[in-house]
C-alpha positions as CSV (number, residue, x, y, z in Angstrom):
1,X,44.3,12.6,-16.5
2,X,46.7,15.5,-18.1
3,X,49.3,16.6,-15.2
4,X,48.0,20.2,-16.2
5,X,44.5,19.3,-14.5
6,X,45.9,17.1,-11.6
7,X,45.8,19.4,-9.0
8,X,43.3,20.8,-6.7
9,X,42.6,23.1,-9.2
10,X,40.1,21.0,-11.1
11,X,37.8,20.0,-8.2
12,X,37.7,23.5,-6.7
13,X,36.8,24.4,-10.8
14,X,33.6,22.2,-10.4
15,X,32.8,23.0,-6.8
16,X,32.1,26.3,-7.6
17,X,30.2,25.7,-10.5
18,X,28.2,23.7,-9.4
19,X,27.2,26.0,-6.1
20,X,26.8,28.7,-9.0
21,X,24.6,26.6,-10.8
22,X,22.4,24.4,-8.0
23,X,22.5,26.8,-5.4
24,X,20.9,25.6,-1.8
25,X,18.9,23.2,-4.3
26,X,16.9,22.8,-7.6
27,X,13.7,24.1,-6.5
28,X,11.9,22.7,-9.7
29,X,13.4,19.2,-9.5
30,X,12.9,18.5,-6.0
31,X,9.0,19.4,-6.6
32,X,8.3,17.5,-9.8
33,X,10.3,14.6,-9.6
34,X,9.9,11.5,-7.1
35,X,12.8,10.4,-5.2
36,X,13.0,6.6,-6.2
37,X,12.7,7.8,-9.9
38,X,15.5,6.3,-12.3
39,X,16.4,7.5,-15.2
40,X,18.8,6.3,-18.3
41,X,20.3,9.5,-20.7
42,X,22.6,9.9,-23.9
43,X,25.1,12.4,-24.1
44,X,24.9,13.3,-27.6
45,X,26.7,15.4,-29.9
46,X,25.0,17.6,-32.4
47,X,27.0,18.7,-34.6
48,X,30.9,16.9,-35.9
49,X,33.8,18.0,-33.3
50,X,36.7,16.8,-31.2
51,X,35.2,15.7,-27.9
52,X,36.6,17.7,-24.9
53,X,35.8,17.3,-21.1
54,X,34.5,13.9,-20.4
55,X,37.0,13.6,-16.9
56,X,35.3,16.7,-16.0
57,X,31.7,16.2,-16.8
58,X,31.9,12.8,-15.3
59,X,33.1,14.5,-12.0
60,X,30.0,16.8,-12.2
61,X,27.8,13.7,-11.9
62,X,30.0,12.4,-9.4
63,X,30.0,15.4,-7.1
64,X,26.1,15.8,-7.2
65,X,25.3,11.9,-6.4
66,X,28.1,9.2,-6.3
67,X,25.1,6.9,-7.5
68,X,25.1,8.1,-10.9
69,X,27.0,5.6,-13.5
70,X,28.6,7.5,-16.5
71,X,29.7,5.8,-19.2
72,X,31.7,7.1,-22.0
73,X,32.6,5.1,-25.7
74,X,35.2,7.1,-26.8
75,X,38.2,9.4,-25.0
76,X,38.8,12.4,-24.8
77,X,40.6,14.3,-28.2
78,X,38.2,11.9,-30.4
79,X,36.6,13.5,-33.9
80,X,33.2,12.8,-33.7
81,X,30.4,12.9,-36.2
82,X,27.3,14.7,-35.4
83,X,24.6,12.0,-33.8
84,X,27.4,10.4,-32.1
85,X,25.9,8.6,-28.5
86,X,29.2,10.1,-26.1
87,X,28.6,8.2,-23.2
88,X,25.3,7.5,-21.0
89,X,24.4,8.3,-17.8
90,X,22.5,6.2,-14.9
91,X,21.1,6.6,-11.8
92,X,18.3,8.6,-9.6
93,X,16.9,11.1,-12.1
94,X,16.7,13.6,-9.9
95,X,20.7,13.7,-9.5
96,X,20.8,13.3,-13.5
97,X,18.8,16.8,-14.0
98,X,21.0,19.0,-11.7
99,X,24.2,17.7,-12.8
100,X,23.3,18.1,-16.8
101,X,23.6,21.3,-17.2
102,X,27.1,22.1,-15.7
103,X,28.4,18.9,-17.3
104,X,27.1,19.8,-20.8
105,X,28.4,23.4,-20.1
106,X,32.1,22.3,-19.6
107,X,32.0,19.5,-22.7
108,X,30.4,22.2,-24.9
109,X,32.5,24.9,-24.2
110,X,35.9,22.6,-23.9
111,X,35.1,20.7,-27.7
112,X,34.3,23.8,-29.1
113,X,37.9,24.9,-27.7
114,X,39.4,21.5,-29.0
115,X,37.7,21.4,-32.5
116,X,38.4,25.3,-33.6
117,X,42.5,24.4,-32.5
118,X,42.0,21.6,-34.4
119,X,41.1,23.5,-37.4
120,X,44.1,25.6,-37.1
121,X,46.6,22.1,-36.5
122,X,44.9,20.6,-39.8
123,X,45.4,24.0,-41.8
124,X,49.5,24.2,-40.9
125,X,50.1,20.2,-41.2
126,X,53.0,19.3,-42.9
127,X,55.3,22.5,-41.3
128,X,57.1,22.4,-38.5
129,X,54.9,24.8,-36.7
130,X,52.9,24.5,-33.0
131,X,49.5,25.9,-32.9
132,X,49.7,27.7,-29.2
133,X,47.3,29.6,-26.9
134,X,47.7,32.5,-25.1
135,X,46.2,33.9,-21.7
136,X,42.9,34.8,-23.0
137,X,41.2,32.4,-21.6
138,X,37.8,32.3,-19.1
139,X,38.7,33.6,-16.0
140,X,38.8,31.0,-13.4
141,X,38.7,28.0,-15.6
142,X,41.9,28.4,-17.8
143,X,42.8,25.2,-16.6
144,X,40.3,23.6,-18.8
145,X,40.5,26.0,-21.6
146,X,44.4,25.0,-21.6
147,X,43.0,21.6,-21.3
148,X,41.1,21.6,-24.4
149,X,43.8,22.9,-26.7
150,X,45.8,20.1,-25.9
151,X,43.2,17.9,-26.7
152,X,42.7,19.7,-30.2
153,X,46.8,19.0,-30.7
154,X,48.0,22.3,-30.2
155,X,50.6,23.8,-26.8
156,X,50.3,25.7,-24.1
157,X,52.0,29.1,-24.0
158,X,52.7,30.1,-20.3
159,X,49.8,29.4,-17.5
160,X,50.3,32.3,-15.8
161,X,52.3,35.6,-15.0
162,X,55.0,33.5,-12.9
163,X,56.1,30.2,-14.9
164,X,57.8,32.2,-17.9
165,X,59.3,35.8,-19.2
166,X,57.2,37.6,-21.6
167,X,58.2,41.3,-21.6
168,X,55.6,42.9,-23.7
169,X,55.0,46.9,-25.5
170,X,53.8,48.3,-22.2
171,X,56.9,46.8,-20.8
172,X,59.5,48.1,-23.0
173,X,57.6,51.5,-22.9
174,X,58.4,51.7,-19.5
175,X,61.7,50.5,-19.6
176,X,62.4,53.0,-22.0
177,X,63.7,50.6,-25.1
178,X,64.0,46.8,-25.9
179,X,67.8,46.6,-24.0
180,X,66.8,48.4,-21.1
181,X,63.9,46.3,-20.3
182,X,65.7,43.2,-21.0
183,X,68.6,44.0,-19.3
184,X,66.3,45.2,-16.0
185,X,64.4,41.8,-16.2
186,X,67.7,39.8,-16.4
187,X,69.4,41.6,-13.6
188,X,66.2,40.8,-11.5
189,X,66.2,37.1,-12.4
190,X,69.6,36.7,-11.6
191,X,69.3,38.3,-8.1
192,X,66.2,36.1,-7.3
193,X,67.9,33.2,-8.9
194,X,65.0,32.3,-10.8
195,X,65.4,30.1,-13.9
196,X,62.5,31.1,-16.6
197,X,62.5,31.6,-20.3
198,X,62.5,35.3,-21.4
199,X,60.3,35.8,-24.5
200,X,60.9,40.0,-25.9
201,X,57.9,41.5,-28.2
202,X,58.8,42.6,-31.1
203,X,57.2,45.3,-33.8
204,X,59.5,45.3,-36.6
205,X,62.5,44.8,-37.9
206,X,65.1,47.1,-36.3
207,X,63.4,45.8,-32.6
208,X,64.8,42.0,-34.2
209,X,67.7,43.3,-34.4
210,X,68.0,45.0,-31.0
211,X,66.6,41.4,-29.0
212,X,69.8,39.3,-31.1
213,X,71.8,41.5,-29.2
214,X,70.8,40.1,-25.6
215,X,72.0,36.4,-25.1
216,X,69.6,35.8,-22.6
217,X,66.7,35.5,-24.5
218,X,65.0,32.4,-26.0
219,X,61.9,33.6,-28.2
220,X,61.5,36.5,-30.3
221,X,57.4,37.1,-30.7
222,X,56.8,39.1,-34.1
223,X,54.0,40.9,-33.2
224,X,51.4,41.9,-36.2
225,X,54.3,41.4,-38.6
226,X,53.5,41.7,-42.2
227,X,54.4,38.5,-44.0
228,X,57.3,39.7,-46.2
229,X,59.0,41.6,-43.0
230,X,57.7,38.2,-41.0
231,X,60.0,36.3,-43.9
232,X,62.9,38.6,-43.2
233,X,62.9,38.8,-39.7
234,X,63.0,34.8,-39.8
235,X,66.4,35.2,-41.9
236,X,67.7,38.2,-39.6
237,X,66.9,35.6,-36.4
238,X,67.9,32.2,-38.4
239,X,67.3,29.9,-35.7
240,X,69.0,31.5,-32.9
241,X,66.4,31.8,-30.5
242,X,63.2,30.5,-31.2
243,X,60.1,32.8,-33.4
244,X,56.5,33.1,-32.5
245,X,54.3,34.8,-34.7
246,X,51.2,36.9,-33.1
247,X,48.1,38.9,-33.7
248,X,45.5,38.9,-36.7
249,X,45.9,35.2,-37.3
250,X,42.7,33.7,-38.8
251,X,42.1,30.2,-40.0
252,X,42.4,31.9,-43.8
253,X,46.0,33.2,-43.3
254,X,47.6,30.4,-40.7
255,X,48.7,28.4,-43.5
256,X,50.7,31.5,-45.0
257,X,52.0,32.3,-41.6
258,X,53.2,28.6,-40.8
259,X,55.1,28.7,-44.2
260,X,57.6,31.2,-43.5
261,X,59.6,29.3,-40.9
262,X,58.3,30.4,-37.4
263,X,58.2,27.8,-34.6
264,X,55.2,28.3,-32.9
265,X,52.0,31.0,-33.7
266,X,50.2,32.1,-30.9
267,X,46.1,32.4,-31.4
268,X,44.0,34.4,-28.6
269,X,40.6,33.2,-30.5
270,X,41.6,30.0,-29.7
271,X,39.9,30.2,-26.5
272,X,38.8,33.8,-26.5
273,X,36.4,33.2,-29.4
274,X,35.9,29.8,-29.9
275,X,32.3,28.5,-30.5
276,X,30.5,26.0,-28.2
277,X,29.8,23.1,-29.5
278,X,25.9,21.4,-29.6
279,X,26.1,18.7,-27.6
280,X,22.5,17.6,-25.6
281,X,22.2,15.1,-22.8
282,X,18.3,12.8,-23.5
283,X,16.8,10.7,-20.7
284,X,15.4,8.0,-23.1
285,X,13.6,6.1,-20.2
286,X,12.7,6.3,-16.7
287,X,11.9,3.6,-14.5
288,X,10.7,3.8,-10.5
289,X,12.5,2.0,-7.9
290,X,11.4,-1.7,-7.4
């Protein structure tokens, strides 16, 4: 499993929702269904997509009854066409019918994650760019939203507030200008001898110019640049620190963006916007206990 999931994280992640989901019990289950029923399903997808999530949903079925078998064909990160048999699932049907619903919600939401950053990685193929996330993720789960840009070939921008610099408008606005703020933020690293990157927001050209000034820093973001200033500003910077381009990017314009020399473009809808993708789990037999 990715080192960005192994960590307590993930099985606190589907502790929770499964107590969301099952409660004190499914009511409607444990009326309707016999207890020595078993039962034999298809994870299916229903529509083309990079499949996202199969550790997790497999620890859904795991956490609800250790009796239940999953079985996947394919690994994580695989293009799949729509009608595609995932993996099955065996055991008491009971168990099957509690845990589909929170397993199908994490693969749906996670390959719908993975096959929109896809789209994005195809689109910019053949430049040196990295297709990266930002912190607009699902709160509570941005583990797995992290997760499943990974999976769709793109990076990881920071995790959190605490693993890397990013002084932003409201941040500079408070500072008073660009130098103050980076100078306060410096000063405060150096007397907590903390080692992070420092990443400065930009708005236009003469705000370029005051960041080369600093040393310390190691990423310029170009925030809502237009692409002829983004094209300068990539001269103005050439290749001292590294460039990320932000805001507006759409999978129409990426392509443009890529091509004037930034290293990495940073896409909120990545995981902010991203459409689930149909994927359906069908018990195609049952059979009682002999």
């Amino acid at each position: 499993m990715n080192n960005l999931i192994n960590d307590n994280r993930l099985s606190h992640i589907i502790e929770d929702a499964i107590l969301e989901d099952v409660g004190m019990g499914d009511i409607t289950t444990d009326s309707i269904i016999p207890f020595d029923l078993l039962g034999h399903g298809d994870v299916r997808m229903k529509e083309s997509g990079i499949i996202a999530g199969l550790d997790m949903a497999e620890m859904v079925f795991h956490f609800i009854d250790p009796e239940l078998m999953f079985k996947r064909f394919f690994q994580d990160g695989s293009y799949l066409e729509s009608g595609t048999i995932v993996s099955t699932v065996d055991g008491p049907f009971g168990s099957i019918l509690k845990a589909e619903r929170t397993a199908l919600n994490i693969l749906q939401r996670m390959s719908g994650i993975a096959t929109l950053t896809k789209k994005f990685v195809d689109i910019v193929k053949g430049t040196s760019v990295k297709i990266t996330d930002t912190r607009k993720t699902m709160p509570g789960i941005r583990v797995l939203d992290k997760f499943a840009v990974q999976l769709g070939g793109g990076v990881n921008h920071r995790f959190g507030l605490d693993d890397m610099v990013l002084i932003k408008d409201n941040h500079i606005a408070a500072a008073g200008n660009i130098s103050a703020a980076i100078e306060r933020c410096v000063s405060f690293l150096q007397q907590k001898k903390i080692k992070l990157q420092i990443e400065i927001e930009t708005k236009n050209l003469n705000d370029v110019q005051e960041a080369l000034k600093h040393k310390e820093i190691n990423r310029i973001m170009l925030d809502n640049f237009q692409l002829e200033e983004m094209k300068k500003a990539v001269e103005l910077i050439n290749h001292a620190v590294k460039v990320e381009a932000s805001g507006n990017v759409t999978l129409d314009n990426v392509r443009a963006i890529a091509e004037t020399g930034v290293d990495f473009i940073s896409i909120g809808a990545l995981t902010h916007s991203s459409r689930a993708l149909d994927i359906s789990l069908k018990v195609v037999h049952l059979v009682r206990y002999s």
